[in-house]
MIMIVEX-219069 format. One line per 4 residues: number of its first residue (from 1); their letters; for each residue x, y, z of N, C-alpha, C, O. Coordinates in nm, 3 decimals, m for minus. Layout:
# MIMIVEX-219069
NUM	A	X Y Z X Y Z X Y Z X Y Z | ...
END
This chain:
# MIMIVEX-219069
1	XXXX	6.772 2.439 12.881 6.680 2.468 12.773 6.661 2.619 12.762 6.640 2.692 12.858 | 6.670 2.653 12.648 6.666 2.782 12.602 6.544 2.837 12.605 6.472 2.756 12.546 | 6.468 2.943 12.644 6.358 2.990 12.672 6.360 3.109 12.585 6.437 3.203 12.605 | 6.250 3.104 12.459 6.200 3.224 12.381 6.105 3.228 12.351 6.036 3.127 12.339
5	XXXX	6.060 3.354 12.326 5.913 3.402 12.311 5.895 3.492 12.200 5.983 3.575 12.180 | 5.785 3.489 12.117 5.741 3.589 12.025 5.630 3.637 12.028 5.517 3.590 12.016 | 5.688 3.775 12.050 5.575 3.901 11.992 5.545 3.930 11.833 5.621 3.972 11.746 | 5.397 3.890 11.826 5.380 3.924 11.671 5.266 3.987 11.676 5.189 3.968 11.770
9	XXXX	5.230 4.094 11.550 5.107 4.165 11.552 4.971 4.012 11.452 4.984 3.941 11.352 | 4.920 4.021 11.499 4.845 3.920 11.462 4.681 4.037 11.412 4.630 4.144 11.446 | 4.658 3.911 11.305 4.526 4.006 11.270 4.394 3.895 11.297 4.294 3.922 11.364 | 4.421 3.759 11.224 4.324 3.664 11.233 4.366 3.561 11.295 4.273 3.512 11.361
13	XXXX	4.493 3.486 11.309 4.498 3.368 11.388 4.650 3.406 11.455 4.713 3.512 11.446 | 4.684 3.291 11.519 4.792 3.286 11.599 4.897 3.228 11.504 4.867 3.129 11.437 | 5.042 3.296 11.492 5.126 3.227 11.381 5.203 3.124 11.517 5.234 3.182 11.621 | 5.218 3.031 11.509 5.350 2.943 11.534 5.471 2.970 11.553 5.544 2.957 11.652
17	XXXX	5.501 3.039 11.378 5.635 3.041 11.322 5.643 3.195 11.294 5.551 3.269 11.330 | 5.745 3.237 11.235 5.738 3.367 11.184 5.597 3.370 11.073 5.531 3.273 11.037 | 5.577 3.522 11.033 5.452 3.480 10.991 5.508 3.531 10.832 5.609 3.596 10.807 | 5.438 3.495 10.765 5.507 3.488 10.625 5.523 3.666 10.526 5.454 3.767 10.514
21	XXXX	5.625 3.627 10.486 5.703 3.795 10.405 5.609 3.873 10.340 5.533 3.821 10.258 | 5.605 3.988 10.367 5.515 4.052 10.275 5.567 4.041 10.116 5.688 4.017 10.113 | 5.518 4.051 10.005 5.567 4.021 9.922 5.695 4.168 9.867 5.695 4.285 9.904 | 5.784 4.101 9.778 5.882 4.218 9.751 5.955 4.267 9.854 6.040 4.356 9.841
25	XXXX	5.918 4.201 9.981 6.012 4.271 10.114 6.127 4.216 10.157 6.149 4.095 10.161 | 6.206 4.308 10.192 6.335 4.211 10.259 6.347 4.229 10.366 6.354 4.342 10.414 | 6.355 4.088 10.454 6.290 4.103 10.651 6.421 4.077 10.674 6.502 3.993 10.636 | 6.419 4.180 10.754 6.556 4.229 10.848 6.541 4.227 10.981 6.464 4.307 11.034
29	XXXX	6.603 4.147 11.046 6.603 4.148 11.221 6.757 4.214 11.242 6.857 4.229 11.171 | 6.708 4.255 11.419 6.791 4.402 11.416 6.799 4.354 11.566 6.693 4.339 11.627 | 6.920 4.329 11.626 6.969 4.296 11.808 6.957 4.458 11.845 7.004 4.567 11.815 | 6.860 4.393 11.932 6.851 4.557 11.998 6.854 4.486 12.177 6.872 4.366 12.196
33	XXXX	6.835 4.586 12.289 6.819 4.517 12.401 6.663 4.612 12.438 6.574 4.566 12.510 | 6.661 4.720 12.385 6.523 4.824 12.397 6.423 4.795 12.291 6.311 4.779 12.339 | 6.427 4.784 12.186 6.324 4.790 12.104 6.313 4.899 12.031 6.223 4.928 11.954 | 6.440 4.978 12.067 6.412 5.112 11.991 6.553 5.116 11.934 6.566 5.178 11.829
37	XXXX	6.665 5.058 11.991 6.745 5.064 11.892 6.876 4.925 11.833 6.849 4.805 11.822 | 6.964 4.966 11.815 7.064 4.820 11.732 7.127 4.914 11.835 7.166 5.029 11.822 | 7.126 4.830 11.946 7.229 4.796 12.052 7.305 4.668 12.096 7.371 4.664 12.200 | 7.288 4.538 11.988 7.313 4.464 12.098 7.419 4.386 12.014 7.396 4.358 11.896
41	XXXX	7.543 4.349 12.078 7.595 4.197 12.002 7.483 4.077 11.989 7.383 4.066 12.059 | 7.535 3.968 11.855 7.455 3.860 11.853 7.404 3.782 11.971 7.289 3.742 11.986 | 7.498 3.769 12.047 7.496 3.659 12.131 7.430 3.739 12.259 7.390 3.655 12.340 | 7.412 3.838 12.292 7.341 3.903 12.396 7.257 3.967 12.421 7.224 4.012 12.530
45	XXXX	7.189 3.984 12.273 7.083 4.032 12.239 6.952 4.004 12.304 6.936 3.885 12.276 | 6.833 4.047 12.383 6.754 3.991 12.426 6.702 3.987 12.368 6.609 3.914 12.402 | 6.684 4.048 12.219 6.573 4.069 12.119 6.627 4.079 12.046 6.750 4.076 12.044 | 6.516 4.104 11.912 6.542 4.098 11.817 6.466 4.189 11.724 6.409 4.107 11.652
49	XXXX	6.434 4.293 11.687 6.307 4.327 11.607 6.335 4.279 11.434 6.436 4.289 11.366 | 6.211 4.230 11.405 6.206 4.180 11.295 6.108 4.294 11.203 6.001 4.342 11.242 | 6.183 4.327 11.054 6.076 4.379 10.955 6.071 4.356 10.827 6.170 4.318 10.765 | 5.940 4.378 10.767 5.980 4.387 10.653 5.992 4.512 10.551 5.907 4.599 10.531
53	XXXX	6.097 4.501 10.502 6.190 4.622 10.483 6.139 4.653 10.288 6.195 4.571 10.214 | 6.069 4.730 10.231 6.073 4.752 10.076 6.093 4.923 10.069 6.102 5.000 10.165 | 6.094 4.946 9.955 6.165 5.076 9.951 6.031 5.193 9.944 6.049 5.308 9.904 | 5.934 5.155 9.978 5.879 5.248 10.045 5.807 5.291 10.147 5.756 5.401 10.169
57	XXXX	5.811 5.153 10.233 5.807 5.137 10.400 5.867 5.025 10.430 5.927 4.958 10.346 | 5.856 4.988 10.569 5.875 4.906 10.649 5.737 4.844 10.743 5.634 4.911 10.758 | 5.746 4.778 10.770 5.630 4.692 10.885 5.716 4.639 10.957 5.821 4.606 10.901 | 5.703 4.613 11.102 5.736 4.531 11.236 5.658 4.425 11.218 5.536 4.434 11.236
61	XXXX	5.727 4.293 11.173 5.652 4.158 11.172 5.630 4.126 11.312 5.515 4.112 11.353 | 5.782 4.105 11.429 5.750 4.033 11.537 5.885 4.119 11.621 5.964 4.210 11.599 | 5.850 4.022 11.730 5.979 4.078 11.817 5.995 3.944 11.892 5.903 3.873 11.935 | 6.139 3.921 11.901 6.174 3.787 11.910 6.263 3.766 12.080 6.384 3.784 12.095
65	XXXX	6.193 3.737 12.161 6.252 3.766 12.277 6.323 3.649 12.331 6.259 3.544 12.324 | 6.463 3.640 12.394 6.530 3.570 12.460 6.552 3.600 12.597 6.545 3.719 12.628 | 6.580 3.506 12.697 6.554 3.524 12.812 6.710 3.461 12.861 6.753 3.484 12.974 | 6.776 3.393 12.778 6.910 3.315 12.815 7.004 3.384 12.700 7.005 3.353 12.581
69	XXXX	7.071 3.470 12.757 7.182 3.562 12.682 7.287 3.538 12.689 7.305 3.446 12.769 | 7.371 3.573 12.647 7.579 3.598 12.705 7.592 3.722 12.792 7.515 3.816 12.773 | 7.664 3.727 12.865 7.717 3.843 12.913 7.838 3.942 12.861 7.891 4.035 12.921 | 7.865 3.887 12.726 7.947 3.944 12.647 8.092 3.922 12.708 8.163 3.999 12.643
73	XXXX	8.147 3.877 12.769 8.266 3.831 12.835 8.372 3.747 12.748 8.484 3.708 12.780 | 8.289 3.729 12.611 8.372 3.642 12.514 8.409 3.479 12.567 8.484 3.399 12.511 | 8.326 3.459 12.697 8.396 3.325 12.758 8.289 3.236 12.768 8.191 3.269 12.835 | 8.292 3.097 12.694 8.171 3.037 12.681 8.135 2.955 12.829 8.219 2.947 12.919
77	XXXX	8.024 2.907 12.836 8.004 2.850 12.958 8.037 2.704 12.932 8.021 2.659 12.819 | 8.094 2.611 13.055 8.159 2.516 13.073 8.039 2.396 13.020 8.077 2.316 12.934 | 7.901 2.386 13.069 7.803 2.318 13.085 7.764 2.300 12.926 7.649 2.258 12.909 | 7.812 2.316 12.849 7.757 2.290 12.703 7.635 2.356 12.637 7.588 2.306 12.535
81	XXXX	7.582 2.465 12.692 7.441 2.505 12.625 7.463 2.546 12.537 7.578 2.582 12.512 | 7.391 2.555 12.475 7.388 2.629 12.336 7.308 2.755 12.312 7.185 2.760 12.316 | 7.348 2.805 12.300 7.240 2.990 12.309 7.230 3.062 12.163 7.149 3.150 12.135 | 7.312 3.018 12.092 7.295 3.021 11.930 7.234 2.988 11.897 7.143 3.070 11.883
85	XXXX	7.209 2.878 11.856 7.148 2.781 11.750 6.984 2.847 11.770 6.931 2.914 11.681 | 6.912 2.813 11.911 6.755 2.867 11.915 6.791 2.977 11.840 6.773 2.952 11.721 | 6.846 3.116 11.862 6.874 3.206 11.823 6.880 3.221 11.633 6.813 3.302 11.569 | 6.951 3.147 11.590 6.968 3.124 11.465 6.814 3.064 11.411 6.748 3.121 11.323
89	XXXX	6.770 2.933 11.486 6.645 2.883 11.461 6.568 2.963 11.408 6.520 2.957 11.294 | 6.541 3.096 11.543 6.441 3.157 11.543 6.426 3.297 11.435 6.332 3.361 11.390 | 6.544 3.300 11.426 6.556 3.428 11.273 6.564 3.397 11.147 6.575 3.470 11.048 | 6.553 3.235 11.161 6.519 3.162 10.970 6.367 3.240 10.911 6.251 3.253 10.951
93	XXXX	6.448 3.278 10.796 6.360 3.309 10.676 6.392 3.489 10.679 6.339 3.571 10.604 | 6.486 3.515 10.780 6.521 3.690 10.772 6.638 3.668 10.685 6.706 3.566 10.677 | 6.655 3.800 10.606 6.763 3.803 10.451 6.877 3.881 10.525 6.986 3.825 10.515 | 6.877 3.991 10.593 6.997 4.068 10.714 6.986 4.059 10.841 6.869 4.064 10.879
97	XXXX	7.071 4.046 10.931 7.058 4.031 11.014 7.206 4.229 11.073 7.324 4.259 11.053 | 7.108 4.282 11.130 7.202 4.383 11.199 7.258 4.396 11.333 7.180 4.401 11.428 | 7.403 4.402 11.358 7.412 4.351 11.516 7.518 4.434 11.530 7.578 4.459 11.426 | 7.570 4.501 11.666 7.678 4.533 11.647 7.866 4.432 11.680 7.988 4.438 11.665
101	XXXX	7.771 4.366 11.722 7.928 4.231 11.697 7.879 4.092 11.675 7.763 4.083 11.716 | 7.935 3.949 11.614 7.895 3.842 11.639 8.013 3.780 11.569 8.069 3.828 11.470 | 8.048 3.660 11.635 8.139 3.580 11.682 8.159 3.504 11.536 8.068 3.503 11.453 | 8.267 3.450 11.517 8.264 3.360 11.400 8.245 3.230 11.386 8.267 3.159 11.289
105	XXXX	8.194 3.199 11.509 8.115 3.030 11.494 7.965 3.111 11.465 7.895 3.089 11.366 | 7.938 3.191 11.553 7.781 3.220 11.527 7.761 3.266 11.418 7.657 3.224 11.366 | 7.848 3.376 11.327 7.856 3.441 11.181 7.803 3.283 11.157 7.687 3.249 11.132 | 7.933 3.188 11.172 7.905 3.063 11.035 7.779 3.010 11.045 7.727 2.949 10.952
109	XXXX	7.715 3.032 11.176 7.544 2.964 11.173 7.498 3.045 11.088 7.484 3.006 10.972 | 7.474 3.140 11.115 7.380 3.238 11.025 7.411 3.278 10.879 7.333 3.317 10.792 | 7.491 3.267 10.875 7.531 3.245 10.707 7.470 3.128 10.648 7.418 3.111 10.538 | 7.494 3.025 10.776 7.463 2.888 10.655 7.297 2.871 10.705 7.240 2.767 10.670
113	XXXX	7.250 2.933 10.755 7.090 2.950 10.760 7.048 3.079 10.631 6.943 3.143 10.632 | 7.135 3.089 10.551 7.105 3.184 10.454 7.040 3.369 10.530 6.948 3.434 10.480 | 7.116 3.409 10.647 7.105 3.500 10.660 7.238 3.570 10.664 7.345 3.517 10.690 | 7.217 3.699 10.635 7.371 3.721 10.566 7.379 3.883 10.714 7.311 3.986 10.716
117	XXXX	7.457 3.852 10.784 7.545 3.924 10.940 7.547 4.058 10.860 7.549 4.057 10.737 | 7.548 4.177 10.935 7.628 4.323 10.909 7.649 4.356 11.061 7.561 4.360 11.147 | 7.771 4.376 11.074 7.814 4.465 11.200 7.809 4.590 11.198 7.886 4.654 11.127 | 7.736 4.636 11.261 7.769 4.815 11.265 7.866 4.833 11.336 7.927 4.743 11.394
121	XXXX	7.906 5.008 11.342 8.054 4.977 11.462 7.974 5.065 11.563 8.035 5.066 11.670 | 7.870 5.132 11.568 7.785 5.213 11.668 7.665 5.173 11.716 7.598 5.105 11.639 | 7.632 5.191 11.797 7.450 5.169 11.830 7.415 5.271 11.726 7.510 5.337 11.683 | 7.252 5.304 11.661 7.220 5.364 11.644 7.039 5.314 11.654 7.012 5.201 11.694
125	XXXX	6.968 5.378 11.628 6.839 5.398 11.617 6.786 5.312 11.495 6.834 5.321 11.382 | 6.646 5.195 11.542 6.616 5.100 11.433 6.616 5.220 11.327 6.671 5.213 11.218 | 6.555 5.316 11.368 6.446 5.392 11.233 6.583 5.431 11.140 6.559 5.441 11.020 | 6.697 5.449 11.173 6.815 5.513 11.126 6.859 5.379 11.037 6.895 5.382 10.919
129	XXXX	6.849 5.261 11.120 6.896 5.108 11.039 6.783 5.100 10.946 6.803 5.063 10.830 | 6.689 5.127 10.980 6.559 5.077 10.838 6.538 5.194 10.705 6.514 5.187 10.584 | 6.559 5.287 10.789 6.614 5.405 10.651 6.699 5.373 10.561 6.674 5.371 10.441 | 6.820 5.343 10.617 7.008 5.316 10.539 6.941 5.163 10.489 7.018 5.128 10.400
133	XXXX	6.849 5.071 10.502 6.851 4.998 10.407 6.765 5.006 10.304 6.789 4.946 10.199 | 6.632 5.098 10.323 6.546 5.158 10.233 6.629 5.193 10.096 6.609 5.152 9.982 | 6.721 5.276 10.142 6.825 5.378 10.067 6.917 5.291 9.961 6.937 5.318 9.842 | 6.971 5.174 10.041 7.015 5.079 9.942 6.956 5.033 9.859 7.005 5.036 9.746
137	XXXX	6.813 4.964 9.882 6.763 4.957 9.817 6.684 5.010 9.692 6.651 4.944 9.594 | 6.661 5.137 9.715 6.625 5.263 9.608 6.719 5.234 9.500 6.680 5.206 9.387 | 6.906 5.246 9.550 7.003 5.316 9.454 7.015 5.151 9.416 6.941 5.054 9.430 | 7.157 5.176 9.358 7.210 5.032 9.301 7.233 4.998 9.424 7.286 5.080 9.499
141	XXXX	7.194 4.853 9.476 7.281 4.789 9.563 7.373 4.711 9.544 7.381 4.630 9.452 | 7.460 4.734 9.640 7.622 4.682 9.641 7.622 4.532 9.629 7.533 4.464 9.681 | 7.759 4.460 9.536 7.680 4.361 9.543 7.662 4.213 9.591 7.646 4.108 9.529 | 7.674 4.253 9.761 7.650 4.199 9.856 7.491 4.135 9.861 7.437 4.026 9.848
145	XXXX	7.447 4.299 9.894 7.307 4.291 9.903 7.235 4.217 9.748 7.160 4.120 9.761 | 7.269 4.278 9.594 7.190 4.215 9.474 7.183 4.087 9.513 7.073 4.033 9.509 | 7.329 3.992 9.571 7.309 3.850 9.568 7.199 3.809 9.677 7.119 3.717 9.662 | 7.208 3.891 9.790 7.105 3.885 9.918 6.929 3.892 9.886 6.833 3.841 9.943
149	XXXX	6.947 3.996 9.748 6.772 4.021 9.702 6.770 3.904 9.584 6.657 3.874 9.546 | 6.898 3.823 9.511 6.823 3.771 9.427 6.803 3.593 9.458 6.759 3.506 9.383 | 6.868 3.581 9.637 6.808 3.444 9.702 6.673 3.485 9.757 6.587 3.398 9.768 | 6.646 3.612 9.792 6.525 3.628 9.872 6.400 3.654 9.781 6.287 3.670 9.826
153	XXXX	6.437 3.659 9.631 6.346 3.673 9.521 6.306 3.741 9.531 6.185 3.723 9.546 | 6.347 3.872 9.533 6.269 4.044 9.549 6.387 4.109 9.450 6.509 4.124 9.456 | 6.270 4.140 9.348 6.322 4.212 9.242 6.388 4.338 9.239 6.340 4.449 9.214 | 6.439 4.325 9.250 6.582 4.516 9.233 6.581 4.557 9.133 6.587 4.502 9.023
157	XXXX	6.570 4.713 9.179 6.556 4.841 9.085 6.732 4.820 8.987 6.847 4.818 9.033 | 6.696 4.812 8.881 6.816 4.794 8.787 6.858 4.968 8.778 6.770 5.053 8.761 | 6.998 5.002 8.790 7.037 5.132 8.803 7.048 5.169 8.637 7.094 5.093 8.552 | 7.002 5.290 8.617 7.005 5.314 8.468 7.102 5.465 8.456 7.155 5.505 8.560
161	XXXX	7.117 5.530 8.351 7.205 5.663 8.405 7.042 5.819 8.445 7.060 5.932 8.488 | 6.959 5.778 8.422 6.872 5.894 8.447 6.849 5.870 8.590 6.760 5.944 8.629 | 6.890 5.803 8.673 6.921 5.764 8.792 7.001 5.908 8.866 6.973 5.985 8.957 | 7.088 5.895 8.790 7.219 5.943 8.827 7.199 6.085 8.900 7.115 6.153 8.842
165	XXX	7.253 6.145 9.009 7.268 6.254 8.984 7.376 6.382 8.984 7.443 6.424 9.079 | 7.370 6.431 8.840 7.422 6.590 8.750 7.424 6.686 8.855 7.336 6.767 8.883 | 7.538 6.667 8.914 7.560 6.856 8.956 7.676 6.898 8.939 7.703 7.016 8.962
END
């Protein structure tokens, strides 16, 4: 049995579940193993930081802790556990998910939980991952992401040419 725990900022009661989207936001969980940055493949991630992401801040909803990881060895264990699926469970209702590797059985979970994978090819710093999606979101987004904001029902800035910029 898979053992996880959540950290959430709570104001009036105790959430259960994730606690619900701020409105217009797009909640992005981010494999980190620190809390400070996108260090981790899917599957070995001890965490997770979760936010919600609009284009002119961010908030830390929760932090999603696992205690039964991979060791990244690419070699599954003989005994049948499953270390995905809680994993997948527990990031329903996030629109990106940022990691720097994940497997293509686990991609196909999380896709078909309607969260849509990005691999980075570096670690870098959440604040650096929550910026670069701020940023997408400002300009036109690619249109990966439009189809990503128009299941998550958060309205996008339509690109016009006074947008643009003349130099």
């Amino acid at each position: 049995m898979s053992s996880v725990r959540r950290l959430s900022l709570v104001t009036d009661e105790v959430h259960a579940s994730m606690p619900p989207r701020q409105a217009g936001a797009l909640r992005v969980a981010i494999a980190t193993q620190d809390m400070k940055n996108l260090n981790a493949h899917f599957g070995s991630a001890k965490c997770f930081a979760v936010f919600d992401v609009t284009r002119e801040a961010w908030e830390l909803v929760e932090a999603v802790a696992f205690h039964d990881v991979s060791d990244e060895s690419g070699k599954h264990r003989s005994e049948g556990d499953d270390r995905i699926a809680p994993k997948v469970e527990a990031l329903k209702g996030c629109h990106l998910l940022f990691c720097l590797a994940i497997g293509g059985p686990s991609a196909a979970k999380v896709i078909s939980a309607k969260i849509h994978p990005i691999k980075v090819p570096q670690p870098q710093t959440i604040q650096e991952v929550l910026l670069r999606t701020q940023t997408m979101l400002r300009k036109a987004p690619p249109p990966w992401l439009r189809k990503v904001l128009g299941q998550a029902g958060v309205a996008e800035k339509k690109p016009c040419f006074e947008d643009e910029d003349f130099k």
